[in-house]
N, C-alpha and C positions, 0 to 999 in steps of 0.2 A: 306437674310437680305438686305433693299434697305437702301442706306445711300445719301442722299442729303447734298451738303455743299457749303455755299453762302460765302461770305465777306458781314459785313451791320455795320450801323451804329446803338450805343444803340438806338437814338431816331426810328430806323427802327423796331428795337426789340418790343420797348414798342407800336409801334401800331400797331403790328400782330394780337393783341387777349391778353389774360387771361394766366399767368405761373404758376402753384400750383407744392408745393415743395412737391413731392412723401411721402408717410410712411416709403420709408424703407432709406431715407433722413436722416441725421446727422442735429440737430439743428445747429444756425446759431454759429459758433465755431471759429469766427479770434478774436487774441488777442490787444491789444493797439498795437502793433510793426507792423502788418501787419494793420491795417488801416491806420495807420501814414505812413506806407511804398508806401499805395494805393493813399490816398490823396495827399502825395510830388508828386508822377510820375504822378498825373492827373491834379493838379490843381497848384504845383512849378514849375514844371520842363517845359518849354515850348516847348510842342509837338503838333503841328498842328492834326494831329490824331493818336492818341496813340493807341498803339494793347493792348488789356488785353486777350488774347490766345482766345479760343474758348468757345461755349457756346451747349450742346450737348441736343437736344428735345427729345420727342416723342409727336404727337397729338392721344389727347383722341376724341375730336370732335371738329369741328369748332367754334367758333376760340379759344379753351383752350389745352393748354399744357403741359405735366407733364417734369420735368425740370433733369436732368440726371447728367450734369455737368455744375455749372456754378453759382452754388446757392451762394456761400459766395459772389461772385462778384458782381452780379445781386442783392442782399439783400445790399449789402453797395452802391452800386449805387440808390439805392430807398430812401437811409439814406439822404444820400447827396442832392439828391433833395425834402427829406421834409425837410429840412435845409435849404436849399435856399429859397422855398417856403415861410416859417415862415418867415424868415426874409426880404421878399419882403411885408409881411404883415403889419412886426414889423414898416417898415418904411413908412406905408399907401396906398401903389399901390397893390389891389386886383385884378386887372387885372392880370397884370403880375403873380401874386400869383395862379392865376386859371390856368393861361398858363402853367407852372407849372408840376399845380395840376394833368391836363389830363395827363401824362405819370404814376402819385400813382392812379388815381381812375377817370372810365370812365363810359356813360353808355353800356350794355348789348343792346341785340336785344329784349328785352323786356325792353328798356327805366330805368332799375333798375341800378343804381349807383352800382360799381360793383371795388375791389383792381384789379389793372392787376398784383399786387403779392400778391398771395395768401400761407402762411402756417400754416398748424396744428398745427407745436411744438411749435410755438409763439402768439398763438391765447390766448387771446384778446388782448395782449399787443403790437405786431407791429401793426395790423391795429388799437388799440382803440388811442394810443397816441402817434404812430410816422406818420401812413401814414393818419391820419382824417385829414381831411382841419380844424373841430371846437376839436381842441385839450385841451382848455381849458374847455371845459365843459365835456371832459372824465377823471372819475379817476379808472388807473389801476393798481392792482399789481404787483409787478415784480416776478416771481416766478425764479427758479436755470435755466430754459431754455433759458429764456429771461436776463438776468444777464447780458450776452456777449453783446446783443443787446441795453439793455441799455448805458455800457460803451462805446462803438462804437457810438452813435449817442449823448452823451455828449461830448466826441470828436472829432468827426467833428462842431458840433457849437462850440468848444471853437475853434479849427482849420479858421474857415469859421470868428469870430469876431475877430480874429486875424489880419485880414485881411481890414474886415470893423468894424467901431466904432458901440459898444450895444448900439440899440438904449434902451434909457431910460427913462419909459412916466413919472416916478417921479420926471426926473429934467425941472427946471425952462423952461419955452421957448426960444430958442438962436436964434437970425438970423445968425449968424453965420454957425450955427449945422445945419439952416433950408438951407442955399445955399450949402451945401456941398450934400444934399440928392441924387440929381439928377446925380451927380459923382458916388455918392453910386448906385444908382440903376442901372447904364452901368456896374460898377464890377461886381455887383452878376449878369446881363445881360450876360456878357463873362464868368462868372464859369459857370451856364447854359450851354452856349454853349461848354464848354469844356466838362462838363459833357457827356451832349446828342452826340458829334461827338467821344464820344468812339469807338472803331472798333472792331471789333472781327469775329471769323469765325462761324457763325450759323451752325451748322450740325443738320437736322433732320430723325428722323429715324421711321419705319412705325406704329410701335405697342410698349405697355408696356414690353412684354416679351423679343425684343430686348434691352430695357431700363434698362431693372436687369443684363442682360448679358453684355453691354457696362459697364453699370457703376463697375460692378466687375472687366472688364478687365482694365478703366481706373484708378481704388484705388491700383490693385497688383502691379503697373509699378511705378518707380518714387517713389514720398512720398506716402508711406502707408497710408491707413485707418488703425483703432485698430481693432484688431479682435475682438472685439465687434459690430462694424459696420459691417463688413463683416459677420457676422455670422447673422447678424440682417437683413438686405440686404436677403442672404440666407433665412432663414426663412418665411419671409414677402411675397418671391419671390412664394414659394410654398404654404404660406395658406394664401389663396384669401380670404379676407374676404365678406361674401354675405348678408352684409347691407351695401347701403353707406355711412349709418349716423353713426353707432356704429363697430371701427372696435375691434375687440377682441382680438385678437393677438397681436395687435399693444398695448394696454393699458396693457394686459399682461407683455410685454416687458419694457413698459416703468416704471410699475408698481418696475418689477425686478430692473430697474435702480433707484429706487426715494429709494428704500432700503438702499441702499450704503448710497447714498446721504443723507437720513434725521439721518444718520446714524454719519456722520462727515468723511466718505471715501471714498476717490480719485477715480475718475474713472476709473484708471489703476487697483485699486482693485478686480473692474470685469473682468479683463481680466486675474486675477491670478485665481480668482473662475471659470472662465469659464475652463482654465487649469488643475485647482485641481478638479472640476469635474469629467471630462475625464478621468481624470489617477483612481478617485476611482471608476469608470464603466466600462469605456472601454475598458482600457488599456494602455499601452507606450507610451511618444512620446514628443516633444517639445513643446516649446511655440511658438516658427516660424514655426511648423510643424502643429498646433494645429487644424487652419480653414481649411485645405487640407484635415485632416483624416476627419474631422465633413462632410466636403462636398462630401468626397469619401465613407462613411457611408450611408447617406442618398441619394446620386445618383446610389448605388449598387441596386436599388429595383424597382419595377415597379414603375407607377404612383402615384397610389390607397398607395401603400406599404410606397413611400417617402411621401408623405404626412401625413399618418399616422404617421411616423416615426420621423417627424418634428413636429405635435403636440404635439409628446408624449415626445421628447424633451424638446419641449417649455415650457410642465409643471413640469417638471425635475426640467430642471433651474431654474422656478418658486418655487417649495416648499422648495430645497436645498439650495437657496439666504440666505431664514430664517436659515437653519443650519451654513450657512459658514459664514453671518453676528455675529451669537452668538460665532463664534469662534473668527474671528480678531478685534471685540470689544465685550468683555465678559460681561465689565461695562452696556453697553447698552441694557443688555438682562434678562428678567424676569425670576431668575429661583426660583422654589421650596427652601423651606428652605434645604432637604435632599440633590438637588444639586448644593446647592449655597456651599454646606462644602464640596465637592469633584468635580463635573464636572465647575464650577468656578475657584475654589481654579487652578487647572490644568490647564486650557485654561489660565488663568490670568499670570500662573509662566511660560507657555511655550512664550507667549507675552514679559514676561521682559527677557526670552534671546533672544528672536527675530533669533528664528530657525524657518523655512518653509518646510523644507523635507518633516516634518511629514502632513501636512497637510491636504494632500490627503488619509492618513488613517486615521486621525478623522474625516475628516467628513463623510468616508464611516461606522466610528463606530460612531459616533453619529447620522446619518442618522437611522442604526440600532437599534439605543437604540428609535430614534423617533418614528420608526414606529414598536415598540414594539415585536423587533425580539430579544435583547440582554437587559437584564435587568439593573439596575442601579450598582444592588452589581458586573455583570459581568464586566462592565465599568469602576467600578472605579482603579479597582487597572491596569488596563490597561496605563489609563491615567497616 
């Protein structure tokens, strides 16, 4: 494994080329307390050039990069300067506003206007309405991925007008407001610049397959990922998907995740179904223990073998989602009149004491009853 590592500055960063945030990538996930924590030390706190730790590649081809560590930073730094941007707009100097612009969106060697941050899980919504130069003429949804994103870039603009006066094209004309502009524009001038002389340590690395390996070892060290991510990470790592346009696996997975979600439950949810799982297939074991056995399961096999073995997982997860969702919300779930008076009745009474032991034998018995191994009348009185 070759590992390169420079010192640069962001504005060095954004003119290398093209950063796309990998599939097996965590959406963009900082909460108001860590932007607020990000913007004081960038833009209060006065630091000629401030360190934000490192930022870890791989290149796929010149000049594009798939991005390994370094996305939450790199993503709120994009925020910030289409924050600045706009509001170098708001206040009439387009120039500047372009100047800008070239660190959100450049062109390619084919002359096509081209994000130099590119992601999937936020797609239309970072680039259609934070990183477009004409923002006012895109209307986008915000869907559960982009949520975080939203908040974070209503945040730094109230942050950032904090600072300088909203301009207001509704109020009267002021010569006043109009001499103060040109003060206004040297501030947001020097947040730019503080912005852009962020520092960090660049490390690149040769290939993707080093990029799955670094990023696992850099999530187990330190603050965790959930094992959900690491498992997902796993996964992703072994089944390559072979279209570039449609990746399968990857909608698969997130498919799994939108479950919960349109569901009304927490994301930590799935990482107790990915647990109760295990324990009704596998076997024994922890929930700190959980991503080790999965990962020494499917590394025990050949190539051909773990891959198989990871698909066939992946659809595991997939159809069982449906059983373990009808179990921790029972309300939310269609059932038959004959087991809406017994496999309801049940799941609903074992909810209002809010015991989990069991959990990992219903769903290996109602897995059963699903897939028409154990009948309704065998089930009930179980439950």
């Amino acid at each position: 494994m070759k590992i390169e590592a420079n010192d640069k500055e962001v504005q060095d960063i954004f003119s290398l080329g093209y950063f796309k945030i990998p599939r097996f990538q965590r959406p963009y996930s900082w909460t108001d307390e860590e932007v607020i924590n990000f913007w004081e030390d960038v833009i209060i706190r006065d630091y000629e050039h401030y360190f934000i730790g490192s930022m870890v590649v791989y290149q796929t081809e010149k000049p594009y990069y798939g991005i390994v560590d370094g996305q939450q930073r790199l993503t709120t730094i994009t925020l910030m300067l289409a924050a600045i941007r706009n509001a170098f707009l708001d206040y009439g100097d387009e120039n500047l506003a372009k100047g800008v612009h070239q660190y959100i969106e450049k062109a390619n060697i084919d002359n096509i206007p081209e994000y130099v941050l590119n992601s999937e899980t936020s797609f239309p919504y970072l680039q259609g309405y934070i990183q477009s130069f004409n923002t006012a003429e895109i209307h986008c949804n915000v869907g559960n991925e982009e949520q975080n994103l939203k908040s974070a870039f209503e945040l730094i603009n109230k942050k950032l007008y904090a600072i300088i006066p909203k301009f207001d094209s509704t109020e009267p004309y002021n010569d006043l407001f109009e001499e103060r502009i040109p003060a206004i524009l040297e501030t947001l001038k020097s947040l730019r610049k503080k912005v852009l002389s962020l520092k960090l340590v660049f490390i690149q690395l040769d290939n993707e397959d080093d990029a799955y390996l670094i990023f696992e070892t850099l999530n187990t060290r330190g603050k965790d990922l959930t094992t959900p991510d690491l498992v997902k990470n796993l996964l992703l790592q072994k089944l390559r998907t072979s279209n570039v346009t449609l990746d399968t696996y990857k909608l698969i997975w997130n498919g799994i995740l939108e479950k919960f979600d349109n569901n009304g439950l927490e994301q930590t949810v799935v990482e107790s179904f990915l647990y109760h799982h295990w324990l009704s297939k596998y076997g024994d074991t922890t929930q700190k223990q959980l991503f080790g056995e999965i990962k020494k399961y499917i590394d025990s096999s050949s190539k051909n073998d773990s891959e198989n073995k990871c698909r066939l997982l992946l659809l595991e997860f997939q159809k069982n989602s449906d059983y373990y969702v009808s179990i921790v919300s029972p309300d939310n779930h269609q059932w038959s009149p004959e087991e809406k008076n017994s496999i309801y009745q049940s799941l609903k009474a074992l909810r209002l004491f809010n015991v989990k032991q069991q959990t990992s034998m219903i769903l290996s018995l109602l897995r059963a009853y699903r897939e028409n191994k154990i009948t309704l009348k065998a089930l009930r009185p179980i439950l």
